[in-house]
C-alpha positions in Angstrom: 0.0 0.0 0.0 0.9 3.8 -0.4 0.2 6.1 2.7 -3.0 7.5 0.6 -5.8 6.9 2.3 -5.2 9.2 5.4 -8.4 11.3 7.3 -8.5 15.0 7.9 -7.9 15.4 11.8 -8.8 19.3 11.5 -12.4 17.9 10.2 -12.7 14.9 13.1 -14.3 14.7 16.5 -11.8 14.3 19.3 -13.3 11.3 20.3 -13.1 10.1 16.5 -9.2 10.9 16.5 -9.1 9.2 19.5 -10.9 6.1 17.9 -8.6 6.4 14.8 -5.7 6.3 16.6 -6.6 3.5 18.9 -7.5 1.1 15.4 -3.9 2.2 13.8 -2.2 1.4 17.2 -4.2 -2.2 17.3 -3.1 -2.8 14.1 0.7 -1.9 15.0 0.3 -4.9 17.9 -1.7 -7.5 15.7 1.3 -7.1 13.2 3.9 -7.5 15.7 2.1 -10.7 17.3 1.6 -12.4 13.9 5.1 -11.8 12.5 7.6 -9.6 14.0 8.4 -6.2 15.7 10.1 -5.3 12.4 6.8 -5.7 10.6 5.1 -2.8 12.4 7.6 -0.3 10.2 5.3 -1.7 7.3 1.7 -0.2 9.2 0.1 2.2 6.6 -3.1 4.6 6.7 -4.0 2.1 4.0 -4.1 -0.7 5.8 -5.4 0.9 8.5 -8.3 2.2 6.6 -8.7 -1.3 5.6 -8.9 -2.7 8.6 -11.3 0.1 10.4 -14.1 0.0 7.2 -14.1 -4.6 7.8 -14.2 -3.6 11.6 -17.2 -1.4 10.7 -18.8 -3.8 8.4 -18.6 -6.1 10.8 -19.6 -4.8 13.9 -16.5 -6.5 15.8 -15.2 -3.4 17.4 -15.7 -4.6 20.7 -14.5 -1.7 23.0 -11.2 -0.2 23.9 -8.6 -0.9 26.3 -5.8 0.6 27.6 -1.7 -0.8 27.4 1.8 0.6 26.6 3.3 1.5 23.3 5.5 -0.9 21.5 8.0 1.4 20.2 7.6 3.8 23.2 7.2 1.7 26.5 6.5 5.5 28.6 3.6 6.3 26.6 0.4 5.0 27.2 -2.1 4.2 24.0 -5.5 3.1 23.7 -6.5 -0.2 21.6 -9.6 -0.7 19.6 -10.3 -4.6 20.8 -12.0 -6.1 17.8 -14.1 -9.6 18.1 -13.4 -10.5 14.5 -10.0 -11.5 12.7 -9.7 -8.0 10.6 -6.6 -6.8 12.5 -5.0 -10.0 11.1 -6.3 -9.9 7.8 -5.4 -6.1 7.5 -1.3 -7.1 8.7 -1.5 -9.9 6.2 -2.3 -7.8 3.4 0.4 -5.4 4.8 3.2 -7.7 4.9 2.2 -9.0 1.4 2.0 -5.6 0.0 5.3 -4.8 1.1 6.5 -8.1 0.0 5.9 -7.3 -3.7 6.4 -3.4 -3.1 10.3 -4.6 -2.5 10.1 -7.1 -5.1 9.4 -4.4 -7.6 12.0 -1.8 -6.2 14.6 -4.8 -6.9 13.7 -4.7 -10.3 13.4 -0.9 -10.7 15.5 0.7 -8.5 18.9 2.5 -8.4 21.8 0.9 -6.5 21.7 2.2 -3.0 18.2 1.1 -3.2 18.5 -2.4 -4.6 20.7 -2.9 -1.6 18.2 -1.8 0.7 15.6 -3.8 -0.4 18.4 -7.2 -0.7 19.0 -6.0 2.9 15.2 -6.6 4.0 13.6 -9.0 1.3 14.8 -12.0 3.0 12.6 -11.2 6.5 10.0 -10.2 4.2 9.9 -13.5 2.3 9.5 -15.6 5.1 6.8 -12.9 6.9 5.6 -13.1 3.1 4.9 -16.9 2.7 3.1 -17.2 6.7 0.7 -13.8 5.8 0.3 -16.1 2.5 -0.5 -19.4 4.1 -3.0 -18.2 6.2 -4.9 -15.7 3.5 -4.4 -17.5 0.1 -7.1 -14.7 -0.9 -5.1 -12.1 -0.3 -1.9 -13.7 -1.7 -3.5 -14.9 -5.6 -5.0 -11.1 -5.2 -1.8 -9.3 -5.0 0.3 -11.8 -6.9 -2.2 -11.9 -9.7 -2.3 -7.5 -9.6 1.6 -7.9 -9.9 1.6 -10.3 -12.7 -0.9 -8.3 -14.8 1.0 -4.7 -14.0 4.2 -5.8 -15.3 2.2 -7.2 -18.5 0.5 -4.0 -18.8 4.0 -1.6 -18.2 5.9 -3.3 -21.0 3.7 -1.2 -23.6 4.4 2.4 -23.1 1.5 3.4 -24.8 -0.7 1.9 -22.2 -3.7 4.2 -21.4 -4.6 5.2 -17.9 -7.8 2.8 -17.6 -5.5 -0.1 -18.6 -2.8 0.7 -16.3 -5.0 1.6 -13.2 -7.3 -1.7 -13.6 -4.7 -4.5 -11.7 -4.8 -2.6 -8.5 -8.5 -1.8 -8.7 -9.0 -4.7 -9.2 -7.1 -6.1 -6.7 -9.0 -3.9 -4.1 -12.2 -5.0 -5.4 -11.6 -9.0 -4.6 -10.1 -8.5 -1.5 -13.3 -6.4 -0.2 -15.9 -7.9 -2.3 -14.5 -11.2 -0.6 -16.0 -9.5 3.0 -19.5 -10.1 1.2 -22.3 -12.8 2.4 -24.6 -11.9 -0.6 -24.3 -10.6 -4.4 -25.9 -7.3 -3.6 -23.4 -6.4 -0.8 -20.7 -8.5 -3.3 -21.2 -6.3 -6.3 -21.5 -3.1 -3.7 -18.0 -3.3 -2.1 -16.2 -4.8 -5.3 -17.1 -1.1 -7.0 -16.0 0.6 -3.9 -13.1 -1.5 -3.8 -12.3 -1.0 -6.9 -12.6 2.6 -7.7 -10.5 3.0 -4.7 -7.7 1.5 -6.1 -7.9 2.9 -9.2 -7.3 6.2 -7.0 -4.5 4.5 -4.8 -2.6 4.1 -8.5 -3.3 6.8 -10.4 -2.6 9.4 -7.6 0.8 7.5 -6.9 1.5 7.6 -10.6 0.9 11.2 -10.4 3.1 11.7 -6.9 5.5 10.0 -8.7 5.6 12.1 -12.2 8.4 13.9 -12.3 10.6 11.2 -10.7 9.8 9.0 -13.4 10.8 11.3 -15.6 13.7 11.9 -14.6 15.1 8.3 -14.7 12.4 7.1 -17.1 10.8 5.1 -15.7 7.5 3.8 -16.6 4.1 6.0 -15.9 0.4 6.5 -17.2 0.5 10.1 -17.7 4.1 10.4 -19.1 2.4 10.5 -22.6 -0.3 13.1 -21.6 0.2 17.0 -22.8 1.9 19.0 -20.1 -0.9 21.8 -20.6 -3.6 21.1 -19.0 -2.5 18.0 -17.1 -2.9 18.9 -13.6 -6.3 19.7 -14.6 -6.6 16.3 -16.5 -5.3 14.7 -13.1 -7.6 16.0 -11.2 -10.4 14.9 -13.6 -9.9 11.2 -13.6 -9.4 11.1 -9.9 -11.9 13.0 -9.2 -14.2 10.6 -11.0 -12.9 7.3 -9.0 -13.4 9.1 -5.7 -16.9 10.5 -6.7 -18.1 6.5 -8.0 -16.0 5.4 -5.0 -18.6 7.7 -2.6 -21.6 6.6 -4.9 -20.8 3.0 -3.6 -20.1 3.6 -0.5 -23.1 5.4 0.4 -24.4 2.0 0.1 -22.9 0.0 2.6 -23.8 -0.4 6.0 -20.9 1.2 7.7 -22.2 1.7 11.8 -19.2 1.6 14.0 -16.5 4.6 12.7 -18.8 5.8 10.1 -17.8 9.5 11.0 -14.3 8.7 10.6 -14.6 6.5 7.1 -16.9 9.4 5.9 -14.4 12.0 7.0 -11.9 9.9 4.8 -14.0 9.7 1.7 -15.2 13.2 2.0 -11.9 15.5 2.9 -9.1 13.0 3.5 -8.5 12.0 0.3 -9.6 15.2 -1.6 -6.9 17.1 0.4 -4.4 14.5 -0.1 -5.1 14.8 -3.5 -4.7 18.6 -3.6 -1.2 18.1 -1.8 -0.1 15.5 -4.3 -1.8 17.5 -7.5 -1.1 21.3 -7.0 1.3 20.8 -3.7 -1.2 22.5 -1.1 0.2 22.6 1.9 -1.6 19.6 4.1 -1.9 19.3 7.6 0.7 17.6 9.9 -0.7 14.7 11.2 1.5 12.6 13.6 3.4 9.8 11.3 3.2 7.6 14.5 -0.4 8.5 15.0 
C-alpha cells in the first residue's frame, strides 16, 4: 500500500481521532504478534483504513482498552479490541503488499536502493509466505495485480484505464471477498475497486516527475503538459466520486464518521497536496 488513504484530523471529533488512533495502534500490535516487531515499520493509513471500514462492516469493534506502546514503553495508548479476525487480515495484506512493493523496487530501483531492499527482502519472504498461508485470498489477489501490471507496463502506450485496472481490481476482490450476498458483493467490489484505481493513479501522479527523470515507466508520461494537472484532477476525481456513490451504500455503523471523513476531505486534500502541492496538515506519522 501507499500512505494514501489518510483522514483529515482538523475535520474529526476528538473522540473520532481518539478512535482512529486507537485502530492504527491495534493494528501496530496485531502485526507484531503475527510476525515480528520489524513488521510494524510496514503499518500504513492504507491498511489501517482497511482494517477500520471490515471492523465497521462487521460490527466486531468490541470496545477499547488501555496498554503501553510498543516502540515507546513510557507512553500510554489506547487499543480498539476487535471480536473478528480484521486486524490479522489487515497485517496480512500489509506484509504482502510490502512483499511485492520490495520485489518491484529490486527490479526498478537505483543501487543504494536495490541494496536496501536485498537487505530486507529475506525477512520479508519468510513474513511473506506465513501472511500467504493463512490468507491465500489475499496472496493470488496481490500476486495476480503484480503479474498483470508488469504485462501492462511493457507497452508504453498503455492508457490510464489499462494501467489503473490491476490494483482496482485487486482492491475490489479483497473487499468484495467481505461479502455474504451478491448485492453487498457487487457493492463493495465497485468501492473497492474505484479506490484502487485512485490508490494508483494518484501514486503515478506523486511519482511524475521522478519517473521522468530516470524514465521510468508512468500513465501520464504521454499526456500534454498543458492542462494536465487539470486532467489529473479529472480522472481522480471521477474514482473518488463512483467510490462515494458505492459507499453510500454500505452499511458502515461503528466509525462511520471517521470513514466518511476519509471519503469526503481526507483524500480530496491529499489529493490537492499531491496535484497542486497544497500545503496539508501535519498529522502525527506515528499516529
Amino acid at each position: 500500500m501507499f500512505g494514501y488513504l489518510q483522514v483529515q484530523k482538523s475535520e474529526l471529533k476528538v473522540r473520532e481521532w481518539e478512535a482512529y488512533k486507537s485502530v492504527y495502534c491495534g493494528l501496530c500490535r496485531q502485526l507484531g504478534r503475527d510476525y515480528s516487531f520489524l513488521t510494524r515499520l510496514s503499518l500504513s493509513y492504507d491498511c489501517t483504513f482497511y482494517a477500520m471500514l471490515l471492523m465497521s462492516l462487521e460490527r466486531s469493534c468490541s470496545g477499547f482498552q488501555s496498554g503501553r506502546c510498543r516502540f515507546d514503553p513510557l507512553k500510554k495508548c489506547k487499543f480498539a479490541a476487535c471480536e473478528s479476525d480484521s486486524y490479522s487480515k489487515a497485517s496480512a495484506l500489509s506484509v504482502i503488499s510490502v512483499y511485492y512493493k520490495l520485489k518491484d523496487d529490486l527490479a526498478d530501483g537505483g543501487f543504494f536502493k536495490k541494496l536496501a531492499v536485498r537487505l530486507a527482502l529475506p525477512f520479508f519472504s519468510r513474513w511473506h509466505k506465513k501472511a500467504a498461508k493463512r490468507y491465500p485470498m489475499l496472496e493470488e489477489a496481490a500476486a495476480a495485480m503484480m503479474e498483470a501490471q508488469t504485462e501492462i507496463e511493457r507497452d508504453p502506450d498503455a492508457g490510464i484505464d489499462a494501467c489503473a485496472h490491476p490494483t482496482a481490481h485487486m482492491l475490489g476482490t479483497v473487499l468484495s471477498a467481505e461479502a455474504s450476498d451478491d448485492g453487498k458483493r457487487r457493492v463493495l467490489y465497485e468501492f473497492g475497486y474505484n479506490i484502487g484505481r485512485w490508490i494508483y493513479l494518484i501514486d503515478a501522479a506523486d511519482d511524475l516527475e521522478k519517473d521522468v527523470k530516470k524514465n521510468n515507466f508512468n500513465p501520464f508520461k504521454n499526456c500534454e503538459s498543458e492542462g494536465l494537472r487539470e486532467y489529473q484532477t479529472s480522472v481522480l476525481n471521477q474514482s473518488l466520486a463512483r467510490a462515494h456513490a458505492a459507499y453510500s451504500l454500505l452499511d458502515t455503523v461503528d466509525f462511520k464518521g471517521i470513514l466518511d471523513n476519509m471519503l469526503l476531505y481526507g483524500f480530496p486534500s491529499k489529493q490537492n497536496t499531491v496535484i497542486y502541492g497544497l500545503q496539508e496538515e501535519k498529522d502525527e506519522r506515528s499516529v
